[in-house]
TORGU-792927 format. One line per field, with one value per residue (C-alpha): chain; x, y, z; residue in one letter. Coordinates in Angstrom, 2 decimals, padded with zeros to 5 digits. Layout:
<pts>
ch = (A, ...)
px = (X, ...)
py = (Y, ...)
pz = (Z, ...)
aa = (A, ...)
</pts>
This chain:
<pts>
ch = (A, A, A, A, A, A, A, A, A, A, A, A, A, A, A, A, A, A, A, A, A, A, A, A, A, A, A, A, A, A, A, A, A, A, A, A, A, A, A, A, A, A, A, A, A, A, A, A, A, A, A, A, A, A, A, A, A, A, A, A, A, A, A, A, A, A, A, A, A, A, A, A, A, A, A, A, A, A, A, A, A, A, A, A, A, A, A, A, A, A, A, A, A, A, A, A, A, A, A, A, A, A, A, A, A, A, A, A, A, A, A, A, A, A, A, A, A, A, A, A, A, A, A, A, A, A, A, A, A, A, A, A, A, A, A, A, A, A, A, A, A, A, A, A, A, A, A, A, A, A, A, A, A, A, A, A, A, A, A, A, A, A, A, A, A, A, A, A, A, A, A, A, A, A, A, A, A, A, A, A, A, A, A, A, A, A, A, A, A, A, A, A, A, A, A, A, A, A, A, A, A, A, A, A, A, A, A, A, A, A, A, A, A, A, A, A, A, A, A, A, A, A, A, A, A, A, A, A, A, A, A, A, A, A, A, A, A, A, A, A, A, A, A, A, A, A, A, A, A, A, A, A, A, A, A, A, A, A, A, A, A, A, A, A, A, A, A, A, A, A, A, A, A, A, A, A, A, A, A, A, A, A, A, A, A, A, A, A, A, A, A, A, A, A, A, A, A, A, A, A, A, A, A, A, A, A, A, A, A, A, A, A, A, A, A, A, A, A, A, A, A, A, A, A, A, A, A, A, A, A, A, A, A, A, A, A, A, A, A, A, A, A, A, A, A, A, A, A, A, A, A, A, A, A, A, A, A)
px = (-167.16, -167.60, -166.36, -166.77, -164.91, -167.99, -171.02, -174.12, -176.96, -180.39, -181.09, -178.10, -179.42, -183.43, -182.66, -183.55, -187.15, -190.03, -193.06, -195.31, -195.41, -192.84, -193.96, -192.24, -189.49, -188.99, -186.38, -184.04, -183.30, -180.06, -176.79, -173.36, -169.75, -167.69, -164.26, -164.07, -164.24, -163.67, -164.31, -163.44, -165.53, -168.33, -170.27, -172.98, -172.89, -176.74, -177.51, -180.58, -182.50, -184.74, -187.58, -188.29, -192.00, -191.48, -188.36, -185.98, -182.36, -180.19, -177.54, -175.47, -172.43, -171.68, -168.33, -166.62, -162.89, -163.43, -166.19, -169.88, -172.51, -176.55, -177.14, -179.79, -180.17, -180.23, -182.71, -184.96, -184.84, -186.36, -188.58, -190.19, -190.35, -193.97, -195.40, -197.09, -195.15, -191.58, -190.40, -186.98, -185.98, -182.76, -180.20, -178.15, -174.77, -172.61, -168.39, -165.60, -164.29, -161.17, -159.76, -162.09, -161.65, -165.73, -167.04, -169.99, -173.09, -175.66, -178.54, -181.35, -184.21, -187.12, -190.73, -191.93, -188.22, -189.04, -188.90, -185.40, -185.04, -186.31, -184.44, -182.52, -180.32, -176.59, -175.48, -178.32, -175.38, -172.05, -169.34, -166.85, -163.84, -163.20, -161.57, -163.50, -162.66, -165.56, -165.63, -167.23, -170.57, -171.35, -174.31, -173.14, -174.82, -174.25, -175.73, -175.12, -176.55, -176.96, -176.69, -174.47, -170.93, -171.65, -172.70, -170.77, -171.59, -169.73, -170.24, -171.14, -171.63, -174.80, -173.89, -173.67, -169.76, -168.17, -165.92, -164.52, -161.95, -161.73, -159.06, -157.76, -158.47, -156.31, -157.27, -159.62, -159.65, -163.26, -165.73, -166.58, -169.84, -171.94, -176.28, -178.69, -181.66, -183.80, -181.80, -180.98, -184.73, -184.91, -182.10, -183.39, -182.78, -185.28, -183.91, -182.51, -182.96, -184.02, -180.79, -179.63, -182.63, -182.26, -178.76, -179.38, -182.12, -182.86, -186.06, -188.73, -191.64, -194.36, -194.30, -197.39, -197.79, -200.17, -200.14, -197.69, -195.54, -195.68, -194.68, -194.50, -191.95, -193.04, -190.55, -191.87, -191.63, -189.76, -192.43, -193.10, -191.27, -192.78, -190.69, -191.35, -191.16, -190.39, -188.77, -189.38, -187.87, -185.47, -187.39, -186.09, -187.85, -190.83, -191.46, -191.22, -193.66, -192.15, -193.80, -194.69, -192.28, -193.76, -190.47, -189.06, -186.40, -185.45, -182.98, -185.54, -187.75, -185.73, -183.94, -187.94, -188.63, -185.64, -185.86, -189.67, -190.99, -193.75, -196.45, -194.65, -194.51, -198.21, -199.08, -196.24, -198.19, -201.55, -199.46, -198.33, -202.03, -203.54, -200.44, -201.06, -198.90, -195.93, -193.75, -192.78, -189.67, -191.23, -194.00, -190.89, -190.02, -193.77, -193.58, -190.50, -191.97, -194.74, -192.54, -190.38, -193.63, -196.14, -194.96, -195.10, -198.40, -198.14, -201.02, -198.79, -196.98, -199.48, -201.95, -198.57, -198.15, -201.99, -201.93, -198.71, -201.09, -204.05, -200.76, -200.13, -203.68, -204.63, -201.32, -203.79, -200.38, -200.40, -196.66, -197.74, -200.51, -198.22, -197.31, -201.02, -202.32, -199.55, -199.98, -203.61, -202.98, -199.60, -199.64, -199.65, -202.35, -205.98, -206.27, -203.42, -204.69, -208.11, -206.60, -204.00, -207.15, -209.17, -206.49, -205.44, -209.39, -208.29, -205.40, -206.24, -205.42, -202.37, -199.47, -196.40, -193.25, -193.59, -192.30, -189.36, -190.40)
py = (-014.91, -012.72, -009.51, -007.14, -005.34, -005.38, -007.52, -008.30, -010.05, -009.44, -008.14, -005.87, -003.87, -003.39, 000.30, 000.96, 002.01, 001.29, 001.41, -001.83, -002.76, -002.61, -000.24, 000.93, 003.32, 006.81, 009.33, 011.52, 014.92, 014.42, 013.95, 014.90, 014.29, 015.99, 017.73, 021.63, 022.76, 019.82, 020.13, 016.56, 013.75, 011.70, 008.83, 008.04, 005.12, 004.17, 002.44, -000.40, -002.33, -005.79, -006.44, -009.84, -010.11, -008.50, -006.82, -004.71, -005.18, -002.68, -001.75, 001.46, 003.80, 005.61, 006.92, 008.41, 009.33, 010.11, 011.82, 010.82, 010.48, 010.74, 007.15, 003.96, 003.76, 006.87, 007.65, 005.02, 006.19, 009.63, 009.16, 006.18, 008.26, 009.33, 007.14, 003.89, 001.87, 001.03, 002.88, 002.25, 005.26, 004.82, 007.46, 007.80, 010.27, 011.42, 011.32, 011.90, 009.30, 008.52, 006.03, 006.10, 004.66, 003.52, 002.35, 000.63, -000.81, -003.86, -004.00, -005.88, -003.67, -005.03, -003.94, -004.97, -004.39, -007.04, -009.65, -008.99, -010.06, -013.69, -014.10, -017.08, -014.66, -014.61, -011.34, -008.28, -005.91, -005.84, -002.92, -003.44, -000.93, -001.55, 000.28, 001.58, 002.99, 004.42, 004.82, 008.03, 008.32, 005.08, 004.20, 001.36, -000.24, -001.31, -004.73, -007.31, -010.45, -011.19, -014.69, -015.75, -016.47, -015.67, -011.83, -010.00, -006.15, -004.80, -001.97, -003.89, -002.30, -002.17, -005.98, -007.34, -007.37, -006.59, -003.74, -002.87, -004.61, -004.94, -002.70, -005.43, -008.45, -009.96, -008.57, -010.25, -010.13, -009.11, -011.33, -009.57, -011.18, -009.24, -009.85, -010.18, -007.34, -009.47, -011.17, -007.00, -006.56, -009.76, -008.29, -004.85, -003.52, -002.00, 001.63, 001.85, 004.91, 005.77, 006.64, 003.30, 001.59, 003.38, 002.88, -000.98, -000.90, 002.18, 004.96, 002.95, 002.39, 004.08, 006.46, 006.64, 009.09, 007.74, 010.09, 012.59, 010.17, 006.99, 006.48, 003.58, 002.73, 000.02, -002.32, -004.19, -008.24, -007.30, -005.74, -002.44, -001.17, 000.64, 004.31, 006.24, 010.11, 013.24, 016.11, 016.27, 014.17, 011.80, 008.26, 005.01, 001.77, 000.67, -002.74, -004.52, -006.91, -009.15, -010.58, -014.12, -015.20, -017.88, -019.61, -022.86, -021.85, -023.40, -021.14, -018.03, -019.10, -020.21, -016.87, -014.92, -017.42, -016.79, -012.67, -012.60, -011.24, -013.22, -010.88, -011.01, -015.29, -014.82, -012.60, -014.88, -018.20, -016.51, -015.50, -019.33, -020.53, -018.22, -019.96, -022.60, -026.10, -025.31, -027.86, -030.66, -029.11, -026.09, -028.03, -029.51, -026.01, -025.33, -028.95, -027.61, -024.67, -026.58, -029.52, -026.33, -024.17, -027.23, -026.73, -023.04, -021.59, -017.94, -016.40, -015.03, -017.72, -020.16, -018.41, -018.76, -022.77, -022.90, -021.37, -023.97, -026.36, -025.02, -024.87, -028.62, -029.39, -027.36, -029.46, -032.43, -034.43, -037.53, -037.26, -035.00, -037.35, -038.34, -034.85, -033.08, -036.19, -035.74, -032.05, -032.77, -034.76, -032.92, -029.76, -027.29, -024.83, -026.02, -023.92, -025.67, -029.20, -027.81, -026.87, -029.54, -032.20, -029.92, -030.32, -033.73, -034.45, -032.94, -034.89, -038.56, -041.93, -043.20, -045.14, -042.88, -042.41, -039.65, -036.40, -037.05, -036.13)
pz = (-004.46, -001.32, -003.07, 000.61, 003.17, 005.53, 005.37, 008.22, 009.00, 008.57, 012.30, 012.23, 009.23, 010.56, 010.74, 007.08, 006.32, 008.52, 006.08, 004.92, 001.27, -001.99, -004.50, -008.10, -008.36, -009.15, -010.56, -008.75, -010.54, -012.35, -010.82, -011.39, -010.33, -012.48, -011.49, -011.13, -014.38, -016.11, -019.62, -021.02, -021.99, -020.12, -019.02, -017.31, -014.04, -013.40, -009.96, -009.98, -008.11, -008.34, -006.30, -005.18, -003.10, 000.24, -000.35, -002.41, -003.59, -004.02, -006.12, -006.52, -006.13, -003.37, -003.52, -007.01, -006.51, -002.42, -003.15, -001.36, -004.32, -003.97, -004.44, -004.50, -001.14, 000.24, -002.78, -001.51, 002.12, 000.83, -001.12, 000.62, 004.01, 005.01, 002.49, 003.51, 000.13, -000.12, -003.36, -004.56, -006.25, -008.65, -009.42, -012.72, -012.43, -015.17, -014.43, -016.04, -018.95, -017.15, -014.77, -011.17, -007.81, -007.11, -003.72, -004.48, -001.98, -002.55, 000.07, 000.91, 002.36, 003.64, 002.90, 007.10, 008.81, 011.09, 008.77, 008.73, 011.99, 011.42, 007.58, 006.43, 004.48, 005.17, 003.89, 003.67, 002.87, 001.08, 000.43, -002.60, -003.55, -007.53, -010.16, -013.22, -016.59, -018.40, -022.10, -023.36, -024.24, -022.51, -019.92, -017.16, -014.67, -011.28, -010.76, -008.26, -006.04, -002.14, -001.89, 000.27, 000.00, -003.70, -002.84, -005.22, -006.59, -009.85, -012.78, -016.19, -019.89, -022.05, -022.47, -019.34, -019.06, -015.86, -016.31, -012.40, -011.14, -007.28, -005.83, -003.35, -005.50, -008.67, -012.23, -014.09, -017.63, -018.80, -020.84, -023.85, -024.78, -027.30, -026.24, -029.08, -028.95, -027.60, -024.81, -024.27, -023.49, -021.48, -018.65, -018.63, -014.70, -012.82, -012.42, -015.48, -017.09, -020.67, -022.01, -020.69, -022.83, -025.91, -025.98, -026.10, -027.86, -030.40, -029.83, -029.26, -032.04, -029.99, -026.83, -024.48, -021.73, -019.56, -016.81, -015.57, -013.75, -015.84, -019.42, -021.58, -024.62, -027.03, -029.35, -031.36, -031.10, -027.60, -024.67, -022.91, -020.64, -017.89, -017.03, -013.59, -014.59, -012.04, -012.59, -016.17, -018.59, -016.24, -016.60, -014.76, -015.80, -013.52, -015.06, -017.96, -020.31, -022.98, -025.79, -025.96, -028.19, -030.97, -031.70, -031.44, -029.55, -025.88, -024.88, -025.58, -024.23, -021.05, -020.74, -020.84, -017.66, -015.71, -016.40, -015.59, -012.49, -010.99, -012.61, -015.96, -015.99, -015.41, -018.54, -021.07, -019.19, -020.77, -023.96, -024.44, -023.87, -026.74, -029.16, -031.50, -032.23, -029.25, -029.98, -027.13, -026.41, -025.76, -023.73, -021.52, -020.81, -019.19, -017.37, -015.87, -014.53, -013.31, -011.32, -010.10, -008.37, -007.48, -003.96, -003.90, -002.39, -003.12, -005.50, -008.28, -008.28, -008.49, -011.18, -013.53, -012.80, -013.83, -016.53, -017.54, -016.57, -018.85, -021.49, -021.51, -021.44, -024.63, -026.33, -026.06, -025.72, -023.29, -022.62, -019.82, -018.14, -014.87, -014.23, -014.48, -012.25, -009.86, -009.35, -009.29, -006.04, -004.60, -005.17, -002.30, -003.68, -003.99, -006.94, -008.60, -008.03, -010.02, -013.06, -012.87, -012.40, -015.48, -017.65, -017.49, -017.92, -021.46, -022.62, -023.84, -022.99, -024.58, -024.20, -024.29, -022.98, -019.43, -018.91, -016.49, -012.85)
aa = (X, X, X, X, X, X, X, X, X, X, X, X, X, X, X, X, X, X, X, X, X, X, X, X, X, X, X, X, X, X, X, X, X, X, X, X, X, X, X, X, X, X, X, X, X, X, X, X, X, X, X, X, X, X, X, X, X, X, X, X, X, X, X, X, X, X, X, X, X, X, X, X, X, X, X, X, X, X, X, X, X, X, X, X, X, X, X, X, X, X, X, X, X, X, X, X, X, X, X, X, X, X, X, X, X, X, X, X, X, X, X, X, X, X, X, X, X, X, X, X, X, X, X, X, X, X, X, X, X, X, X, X, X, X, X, X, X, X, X, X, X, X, X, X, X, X, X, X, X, X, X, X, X, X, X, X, X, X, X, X, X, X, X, X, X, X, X, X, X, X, X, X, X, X, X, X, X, X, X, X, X, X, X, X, X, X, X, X, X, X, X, X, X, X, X, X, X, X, X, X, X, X, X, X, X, X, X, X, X, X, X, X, X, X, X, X, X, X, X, X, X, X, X, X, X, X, X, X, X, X, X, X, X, X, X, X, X, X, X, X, X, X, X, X, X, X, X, X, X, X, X, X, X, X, X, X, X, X, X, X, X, X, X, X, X, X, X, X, X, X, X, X, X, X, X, X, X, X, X, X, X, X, X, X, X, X, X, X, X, X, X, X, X, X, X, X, X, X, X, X, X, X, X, X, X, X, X, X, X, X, X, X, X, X, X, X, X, X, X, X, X, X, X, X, X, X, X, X, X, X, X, X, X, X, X, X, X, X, X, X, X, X, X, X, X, X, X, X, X, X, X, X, X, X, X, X, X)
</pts>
């Protein structure tokens, strides 16, 4: 649902940042909106951001109580200008534990403005006015999506609930869903910051400082996460790498696929190859992925669907014949139709029922 007061179109909102490529994010030094000597309890409201090839979405607060906060975008706007990358730069804010009033933004930036001008997209930015009551000692997020007349932007917990309420809109009784650890790792925001990860998922097992702007937490069985450091100690996630999982689980395996950034599907497609004895309903998963992207030319993108491909080939199992020698013909990338062709050359002839096309 359209959850906005104002919304536009791509060429009305061309005015953001004129610079040429998406970078990683960075910190802002810590923010505040606390009340005059106000001495009672607090939480902290953490803006993100995801960002799709080309361009960034936004997500973040910028009004507390009638009061104009430091936020996501304006973030991004300084500390992308003079540089030649688009860096989205979150911000994380404590406030007071009580009943607030939040104004909060979702926009699409673009890494080359013009493409703006020329976008499909319906709605590149959305205002909503909700009502928030933050627990103490909590870390919330603002998350959101720009997708058409389902744009929507909201404040969730460490689970994923929504817990705003639109000011203007009828009361919705929150879900109260409770994520396992892993599916916790799997949804991590980029921007988050490290109190937001630890509080979902404990001190990590290892810490390495690589330089003296990036640092990396490890869980085990999870990933690394990827943290952005400036003025000192405030870290917002960069990226994330999961695990490949070795389970026999679908639904694991499906939620790692739909969390993954193009990059990421690439290292768990290589993960998956290195496995032994994937089961065929894990297999189904990869022939998924493969029918879904055979028409998609883009190099990340199409490295992944090989590597499905090199996946289902290693399985040795002929259910997967018509799709390898389909791709091998139809699919948009010549590199695609190689591997597809290389490993259907590696699965035998036999008489078995198809993988649905």
């Amino acid at each position: 649902m359209l959850n906005s007061q104002l919304s536009f179109r791509a060429t009305l909102v061309i005015v953001v940042i004129a610079i040429s490529n998406l970078s990683g994010c960075v910190a802002t030094a810590p923010q505040t909106y606390l009340p005059a000597n106000y001495a009672g309890e607090t939480a902290i409201i953490n803006d993100t951001f995801v960002r799709p090839r080309g361009e960034a979405l936004l997500f973040g607060a910028i009004n507390i109580d009638e009061n104009e906060t430091y936020h996501i975008v304006k973030s991004t706007a300084d500390a992308s200008r003079g540089n030649s990358d688009l860096i989205a730069r979150s911000v994380s804010r404590a406030v007071p534990a009580q009943r607030l009033a939040v104004t909060l933004i979702a926009q699409r930036i673009y890494a080359i403005p013009i493409v703006g001008m020329f976008s499909d997209e319906e709605v590149n930015i959305l205002y909503s006015e909700v009502y928030f009551s933050p627990q103490p000692n909590q870390v919330y997020l603002v998350n959101g999506r720009l997708s058409g007349d389902d744009s929507d932007v909201w404040i969730e917990d460490a689970h994923g609930n929504i817990v705003s309420a639109p000011i203007n809109g009828d009361s919705v009784e929150p879900t109260r869903k409770v994520r396992t650890r892993v599916e916790q790792f799997l949804y991590l925001k980029g921007g988050e910051s490290a109190a937001s990860v630890v509080n979902k998922l404990g001190q990590p097992e290892r810490i390495q400082k690589h330089n003296k702007r990036v640092i990396y937490y490890e869980y085990e069985g999870l990933g690394r996460i990827r943290f952005s450091v400036e003025y000192g100690k405030q870290l917002f996630i960069y990226n994330t790498t999961p695990v490949t999982i070795n389970t026999d689980d679908v639904a694991s395996v499906e939620l790692q696929l739909l969390t993954s950034s193009k990059n990421d599907t690439r290292h768990l497609a290589k993960g998956y190859f290195a496995q032994d004895k994937l089961n065929q309903k894990i297999l189904d998963v990869f022939a998924k992925e493969i029918l879904r992207n055979k028409s998609v030319d883009e190099r990340l993108v199409t490295d992944a669907t090989a590597w499905w491909c090199k996946v289902l080939g290693k399985s040795k199992n002929p259910r997967y014949r018509s799709l390898l020698e389909h791709v091998s013909v139809h699919a948009a990338a010549a590199k695609l139709r190689k591997y597809a062709k290389l490993s259907l050359e590696q699965i035998p002839w036999t008489d078995v029922p198809q993988f649905s096309m």
